[in-house]
N, C-alpha and C positions, 0 to 999 in steps of 0.2 A: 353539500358535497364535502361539507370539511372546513378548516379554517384557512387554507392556502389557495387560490385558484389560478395564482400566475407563477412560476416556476421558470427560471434561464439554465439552463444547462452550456456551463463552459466546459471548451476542451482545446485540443491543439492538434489531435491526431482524431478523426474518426473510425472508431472501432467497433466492433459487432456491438458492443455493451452501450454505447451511444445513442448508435441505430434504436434498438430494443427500448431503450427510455424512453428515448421521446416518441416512439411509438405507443407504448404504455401509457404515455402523461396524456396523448392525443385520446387516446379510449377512453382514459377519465374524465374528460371535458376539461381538461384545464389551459386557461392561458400558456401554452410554453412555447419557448425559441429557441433555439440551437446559436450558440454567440462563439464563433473562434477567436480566441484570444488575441493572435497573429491581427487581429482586425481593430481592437482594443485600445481607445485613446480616452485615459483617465486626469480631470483636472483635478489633483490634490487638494485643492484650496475652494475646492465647487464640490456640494455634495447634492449635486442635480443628476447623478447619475451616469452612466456610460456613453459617449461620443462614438462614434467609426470613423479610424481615418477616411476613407473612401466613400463615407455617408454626406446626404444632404440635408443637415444640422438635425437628426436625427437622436433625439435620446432615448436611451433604456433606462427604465426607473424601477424595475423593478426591485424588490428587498429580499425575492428570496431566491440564490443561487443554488443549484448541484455544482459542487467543482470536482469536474472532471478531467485534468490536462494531467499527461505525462510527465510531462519535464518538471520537477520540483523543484526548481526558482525560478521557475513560470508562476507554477501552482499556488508557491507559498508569496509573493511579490502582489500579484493579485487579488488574491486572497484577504493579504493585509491591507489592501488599497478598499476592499468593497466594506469588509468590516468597517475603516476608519470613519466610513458616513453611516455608520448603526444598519449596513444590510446580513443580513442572516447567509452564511455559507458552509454546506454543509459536503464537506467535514470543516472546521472550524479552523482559523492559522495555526491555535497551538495542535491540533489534531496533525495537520498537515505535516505544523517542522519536527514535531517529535517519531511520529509515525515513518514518514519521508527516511529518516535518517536512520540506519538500523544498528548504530552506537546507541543513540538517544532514546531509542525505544527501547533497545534493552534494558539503560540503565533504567527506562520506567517498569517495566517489566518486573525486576527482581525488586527494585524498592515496593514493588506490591505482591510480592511474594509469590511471583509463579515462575514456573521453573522455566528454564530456558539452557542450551548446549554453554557450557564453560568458556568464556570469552577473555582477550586479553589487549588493553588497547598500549601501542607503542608508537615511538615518532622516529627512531632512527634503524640503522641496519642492525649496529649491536641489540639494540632492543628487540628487535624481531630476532635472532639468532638464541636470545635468551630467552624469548615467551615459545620460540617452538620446542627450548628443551624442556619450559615447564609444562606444559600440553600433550608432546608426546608426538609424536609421526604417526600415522599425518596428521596436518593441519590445513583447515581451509584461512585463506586471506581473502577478505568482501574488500570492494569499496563499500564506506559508508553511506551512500548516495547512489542510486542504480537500480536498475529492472530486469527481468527476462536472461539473469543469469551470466552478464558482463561483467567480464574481467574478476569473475569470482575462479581464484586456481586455486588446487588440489595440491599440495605442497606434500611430497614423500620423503623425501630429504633433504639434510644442509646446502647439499650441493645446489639443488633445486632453486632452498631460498634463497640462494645467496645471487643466482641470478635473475631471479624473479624480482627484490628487490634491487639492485642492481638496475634494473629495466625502468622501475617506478620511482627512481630517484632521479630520472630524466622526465617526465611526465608532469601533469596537473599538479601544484600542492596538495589538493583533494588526495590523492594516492600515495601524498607518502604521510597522509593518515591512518595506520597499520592498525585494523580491526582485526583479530585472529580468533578461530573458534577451532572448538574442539571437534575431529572427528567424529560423530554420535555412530556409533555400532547401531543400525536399525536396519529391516526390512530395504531393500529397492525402491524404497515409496517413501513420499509424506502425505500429509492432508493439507487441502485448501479445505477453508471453512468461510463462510459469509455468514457475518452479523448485521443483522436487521436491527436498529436499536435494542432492545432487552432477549434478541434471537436468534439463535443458528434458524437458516434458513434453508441450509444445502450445504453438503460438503461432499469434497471427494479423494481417492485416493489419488496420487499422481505418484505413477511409475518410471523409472528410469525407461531409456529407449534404449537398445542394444548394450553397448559395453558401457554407456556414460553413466558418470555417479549423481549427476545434475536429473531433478524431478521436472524441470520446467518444460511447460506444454510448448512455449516458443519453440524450446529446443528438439521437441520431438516425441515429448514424454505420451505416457496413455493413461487415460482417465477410466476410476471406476466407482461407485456409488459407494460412500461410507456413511455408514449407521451414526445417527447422531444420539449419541449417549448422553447418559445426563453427565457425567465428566466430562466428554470431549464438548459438553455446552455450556457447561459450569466455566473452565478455562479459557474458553473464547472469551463469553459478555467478560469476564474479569479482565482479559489482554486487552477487547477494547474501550474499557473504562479508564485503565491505565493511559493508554494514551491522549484519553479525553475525545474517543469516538464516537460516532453515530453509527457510520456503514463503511466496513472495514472491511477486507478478507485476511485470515489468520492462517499463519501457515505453521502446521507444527512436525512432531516426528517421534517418534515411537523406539524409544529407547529399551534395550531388552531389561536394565535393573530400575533406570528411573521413572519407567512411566513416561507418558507424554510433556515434552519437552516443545517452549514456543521458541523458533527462533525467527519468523517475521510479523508484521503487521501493514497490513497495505492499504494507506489511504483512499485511493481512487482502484481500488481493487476490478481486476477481471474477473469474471462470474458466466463466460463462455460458457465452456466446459462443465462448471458445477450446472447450468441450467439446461444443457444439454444429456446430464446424465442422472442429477439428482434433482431438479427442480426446475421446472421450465417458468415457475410465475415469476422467478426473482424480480426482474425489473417490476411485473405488478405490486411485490412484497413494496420493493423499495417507495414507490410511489404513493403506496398506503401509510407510508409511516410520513413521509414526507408531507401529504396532505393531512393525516390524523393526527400524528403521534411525534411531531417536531414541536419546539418550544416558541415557534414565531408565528404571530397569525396576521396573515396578506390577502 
């Protein structure tokens, strides 16, 4: 069957992409378990493996993880905890806090030479007031840290930022992390792509929904099947080698003079939508690599 045959799949949220895996792992015959994190009681100093609070002295030993959880200082916390006793997690802690973070990613992004929307990072008000005049109106403001299209605003003018920031200078210190990108002149759409270790496996378009400038399917967006070209799969494996990936989803955008432009990478990526419109085997893809074509053998 391969060189893996037990497999733990963590998460914190059950999600279709969840379901789908361990459905997938169960067709291949493999050992696998579904471990909520929330349930998760790690002895640092003992590398016997996983405890349950609410178990009866129950350990999990297994060595080779999918991490799947949401909350990325869940993910990454974890993460570094299973690695510390030599178990194999895939995507890996540096995958996770470079990826997770969408400053950190960039900067890996353009130190490997792929292109990505014109970014500017600042720490105060003035600062932001003087990267949206270098930029240009509009400008979007991300948190660095986030999913599904939170608290990312569409900035049109000073006035705008001045309350927007304003707002976030009562907030998380996280937020008044001032990540600013450039408006990309493109299409209603971007692309989700998922990498399989060295492959696009599925991508698709994602369209804005009515009058919103946001592509996200959370938010209501519509999916459509995109041709996986040898560019748009050239760019992906390179975005997610950059981060030190395995299985990623790459989300980029279609600039009218620059060509395709990355501006995410997502570690514990959804694959919904792409397997619903462009590729229903994903979870099988991913299982394949995972029992054939991963570096750990269990």
């Amino acid at each position: 069957m391969g060189r893996v045959r037990r497999l733990d799949i963590l998460y914190d949220i059950v999600r279709w992409e969840e379901k789908a895996l361990y459905e997938a792992a169960l067709k291949k015959g493999l050992d696998v378990k579904m471990i909520d994190s929330k349930d998760i009681l790690i002895n640092l100093n003992d590398n016997n493996g996983i405890t349950f609070i609410n178990g009866d002295g129950y350990k999990d030993t297994s060595k080779v993880y999918l991490q799947r959880c949401v909350s990325y200082f869940r993910s990454i916390h974890l993460t570094a905890a299973l690695e510390g006793y030599d178990s194999k997690v895939i995507n890996s802690l540096r995958c996770s806090l470079i990826a997770g973070n969408k400053l950190f990613a960039h900067v890996a992004l353009v130190k490997n030479n792929i292109s990505t929307p014109k970014s500017i990072l600042t720490f105060t008000q003035q600062g932001v007031m003087k990267a949206m005049d270098i930029l240009g109106y509009p400008v979007v403001l991300k948190p660095t840290i986030g999913s599904w299209g939170r608290l990312i605003a569409l900035i049109n003018d000073k006035h705008a930022a001045e309350a927007i920031v304003e707002d976030r200078e009562h907030m998380f210190p996280l937020y008044q992390v001032y990540y600013l990108q450039e408006y990309v002149n493109r299409p209603p759409r971007d692309i989700r792509a998922i990498v399989v270790g060295d492959r696009v496996v599925g991508a698709i378009y994602r369209y804005s929904s009515n009058d919103s400038w946001k592509t996200n399917m959370a938010l209501g967006g519509r999916a459509e099947k995109c041709e996986v070209t040898n560019e748009l799969e050239d760019i992906c494996i390179k975005a997610c080698k950059a981060v030190e990936g395995e299985i990623v989803g790459v989300d980029l955008m279609e600039d009218e003079t620059r060509g395709l432009l990355v501006h995410e990478v997502n570690p514990t990526t959804e694959f919904k939508n792409v397997a619903r419109v462009a590729n229903p085997n994903i979870a099988d893809e991913i299982l394949e690599y995972i029992i054939n074509g991963s570096d750990y053998a269990y």
